[in-house]
N, C-alpha and C positions, 0 to 999 in steps of 0.2 A: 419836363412836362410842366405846362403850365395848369394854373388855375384861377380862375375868372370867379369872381363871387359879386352879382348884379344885387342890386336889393329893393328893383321893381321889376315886373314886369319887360317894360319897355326898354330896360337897360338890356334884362337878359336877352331879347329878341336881338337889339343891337349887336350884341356881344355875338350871338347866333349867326348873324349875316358876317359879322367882321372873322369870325375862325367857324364855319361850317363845320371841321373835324374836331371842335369839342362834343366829349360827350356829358350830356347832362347827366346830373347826379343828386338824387333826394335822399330819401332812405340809405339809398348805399348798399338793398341787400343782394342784385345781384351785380351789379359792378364791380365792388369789392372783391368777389369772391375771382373773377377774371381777373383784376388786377393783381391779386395775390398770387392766383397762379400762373401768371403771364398768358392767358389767353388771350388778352387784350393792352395793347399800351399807346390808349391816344395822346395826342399832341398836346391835348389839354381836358381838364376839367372844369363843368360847370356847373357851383353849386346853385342851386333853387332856394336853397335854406332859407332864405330870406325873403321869399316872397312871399308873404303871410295872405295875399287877396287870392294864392290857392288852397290856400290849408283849410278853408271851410268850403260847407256844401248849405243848398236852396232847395226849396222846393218850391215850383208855380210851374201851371198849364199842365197839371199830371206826372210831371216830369220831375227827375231830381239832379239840379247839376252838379256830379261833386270835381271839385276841385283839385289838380294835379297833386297836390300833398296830402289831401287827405288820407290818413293811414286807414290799415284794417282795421282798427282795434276799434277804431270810433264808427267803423261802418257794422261791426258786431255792434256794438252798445245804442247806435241811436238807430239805429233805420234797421235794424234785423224785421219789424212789424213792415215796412213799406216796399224795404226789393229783399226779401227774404233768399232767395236763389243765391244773389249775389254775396249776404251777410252767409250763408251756410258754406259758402268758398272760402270766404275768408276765415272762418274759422277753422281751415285745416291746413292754413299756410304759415308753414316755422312752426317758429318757437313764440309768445306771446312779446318777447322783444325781437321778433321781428316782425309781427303784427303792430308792431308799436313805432315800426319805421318803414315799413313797406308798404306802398300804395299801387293801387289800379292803373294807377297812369305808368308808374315806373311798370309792371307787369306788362303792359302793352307795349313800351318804348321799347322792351325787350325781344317783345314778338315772338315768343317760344314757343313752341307747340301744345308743351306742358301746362303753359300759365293758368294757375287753379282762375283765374278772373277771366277766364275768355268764352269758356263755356255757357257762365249766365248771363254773361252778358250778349252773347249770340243769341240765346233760345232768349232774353228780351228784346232784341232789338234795338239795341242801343247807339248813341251813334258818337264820337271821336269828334273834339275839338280842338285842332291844331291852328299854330296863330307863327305869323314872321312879318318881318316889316313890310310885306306886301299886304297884309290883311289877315283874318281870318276866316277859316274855313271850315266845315260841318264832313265827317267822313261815317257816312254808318259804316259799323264794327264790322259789319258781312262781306266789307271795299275792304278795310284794314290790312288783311294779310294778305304778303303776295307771295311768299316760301317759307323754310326754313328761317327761325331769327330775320325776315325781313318784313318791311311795311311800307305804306303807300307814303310814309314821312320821306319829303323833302330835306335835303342837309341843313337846310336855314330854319327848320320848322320845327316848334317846342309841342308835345300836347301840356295845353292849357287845362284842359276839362273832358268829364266823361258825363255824358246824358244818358239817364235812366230812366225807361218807363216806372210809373209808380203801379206796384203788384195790381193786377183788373184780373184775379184769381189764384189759384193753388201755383207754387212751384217747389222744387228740388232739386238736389244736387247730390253728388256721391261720386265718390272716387275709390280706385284700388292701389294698395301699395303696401309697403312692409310693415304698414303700419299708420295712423289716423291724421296725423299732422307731420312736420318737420321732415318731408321726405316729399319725392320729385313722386308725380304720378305714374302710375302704369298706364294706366286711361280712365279718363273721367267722362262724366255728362248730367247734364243738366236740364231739368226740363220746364217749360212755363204752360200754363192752361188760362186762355184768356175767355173767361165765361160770357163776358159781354160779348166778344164779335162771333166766340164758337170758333178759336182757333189755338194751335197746338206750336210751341215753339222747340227748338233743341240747340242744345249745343254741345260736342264731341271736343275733346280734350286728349293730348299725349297720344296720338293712332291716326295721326298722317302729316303732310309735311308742313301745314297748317291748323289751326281749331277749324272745325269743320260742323255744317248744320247738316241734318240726315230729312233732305227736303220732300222725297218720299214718306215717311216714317210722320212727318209734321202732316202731311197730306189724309194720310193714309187714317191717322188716329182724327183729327177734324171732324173727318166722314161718320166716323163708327162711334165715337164715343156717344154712352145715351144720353143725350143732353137734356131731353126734354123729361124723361122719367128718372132721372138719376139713382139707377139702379147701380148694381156693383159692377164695376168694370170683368167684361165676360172672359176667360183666361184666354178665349182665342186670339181677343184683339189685343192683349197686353204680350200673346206670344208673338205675332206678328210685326206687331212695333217693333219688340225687340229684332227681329231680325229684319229688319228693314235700316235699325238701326247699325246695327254691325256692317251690314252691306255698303252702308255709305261712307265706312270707315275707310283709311287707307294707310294700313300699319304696316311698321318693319319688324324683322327682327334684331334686338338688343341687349344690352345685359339685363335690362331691367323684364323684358318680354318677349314671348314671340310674338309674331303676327295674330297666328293662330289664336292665342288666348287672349289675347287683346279682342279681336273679333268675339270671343266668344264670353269674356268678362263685359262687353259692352251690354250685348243683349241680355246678359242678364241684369246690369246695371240700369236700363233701359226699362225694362221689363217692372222692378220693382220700382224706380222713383214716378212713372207712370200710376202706375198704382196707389204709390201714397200719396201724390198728389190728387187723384181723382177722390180716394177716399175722404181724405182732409177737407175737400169740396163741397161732400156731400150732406 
């Protein structure tokens, strides 16, 4: 196995087009764990380590760009105020050293169904910026997945960067598992309330063969929530959501769950972060 360690940008891209079957490698936290168990044995590795002009993140036009290395731990600590959705995922992924090596970008690169960072980042609308010696290119997050572990990345193609709308209202996040952090999700979801345009985001996690939005359910709540009297959200429509949200699920059954309760953990999942978010609002 080889290993290729770029220490710009432009090298790593190079490096990229010259062996397409390396796989990049930052944090290392789920790579590693394939390699260790031979689920995976590429022809080569590629570390990022050294690209330091992705290890920070920006803010302008609303937007927050962070950078392919930016870990969890710094998306808790500085921007938990600005994409709040996305900072409350990250704080249930590992162990704090793995928050302290694991990033957004590596969670994408990975494409899991489970990835706690896909969910808020769906219900934002976020969008993927993927970069190869042909150029760069802009992928909203909603184009990203195309199956199982796969994405719309090209073999020559690194993400560079993740674009985040900057919070325009309440959001949340919550997941189900054996337990709060350091464990793979049973299903999760996420939700955004954008006060200004009067629109409702989601995002579904671990319950189907990609993260999935429940585009009904985003619809459905738009329409009904009281925007103008902000009164308390009425149980009917927070029951509805939920099951509107379950519906657009599309789970198996595994060790970790059935279908069944997958479906029916969502709506309840649904059900309550709807509600603290609309609270929180008001």
């Amino acid at each position: 196995m080889d290993f290729l360690r770029p220490s710009t940008v432009d090298e790593a891209l190079a490096l990229k087009a010259e062996h397409p079957d390396a796989l990049p490698i930052a944090g290392g936290t789920d790579v590693m764990v394939e390699l260790n168990f031979d689920v995976r044995r590429p022809p080569a590795l590629m570390d990022l380590g050294r690209l330091t002009e992705l290890a920070e993140w920006r803010r302008a036009n609303g937007h927050v760009r962070l950078g392919a290395l930016v870990p969890y731990a710094r998306i808790v600590a500085e921007l938990a105020d600005t994409l709040p959705g996305l900072a409350m995922a990250a704080r249930t992924v590992g162990s704090p050293q793995i928050r302290n090596r694991g990033t957004v970008a590596g969670n994408l690169g990975s494409a899991s169904p489970a990835g706690d960072a896909h969910p808020p980042l769906l219900a934002s609308a976020a969008d993927v910026e993927v970069a190869s010696v042909r150029g760069t290119r802009t992928v909203p997050v909603r184009e990203f997945f195309t199956g199982p572990k796969r994405s719309v990345l090209a073999p020559d193609e690194l993400i560079t960067a993740v674009t985040v709308p900057v919070r325009r209202g309440p959001q949340q996040f919550a997941k189900v598992g054996t337990r709060n952090a350091m464990v793979i999700a049973v299903c999760s979801f996420a939700v955004t309330i954008d006060v200004a345009e009067r629109t409702v985001g989601t995002g579904i996690g671990s319950a189907g063969p990609t993260p999935l939005r429940a585009v009904e359910a985003e619809e459905f709540a738009a329409a009904q929530l009281p925007w103008e009297s902000r009164d308390p959200l009425p149980d009917s429509v927070s029951r509805e959501f939920g099951r509107l949200v379950a519906a657009a699920a599309r789970p198996i059954d595994d060790v970790r769950g059935s279908a069944d309760y997958r479906r029916h953990a969502l709506s309840v999942l649904a059900r309550r972060t709807l509600g603290w978010a609309w609270q929180e609002g008001e």
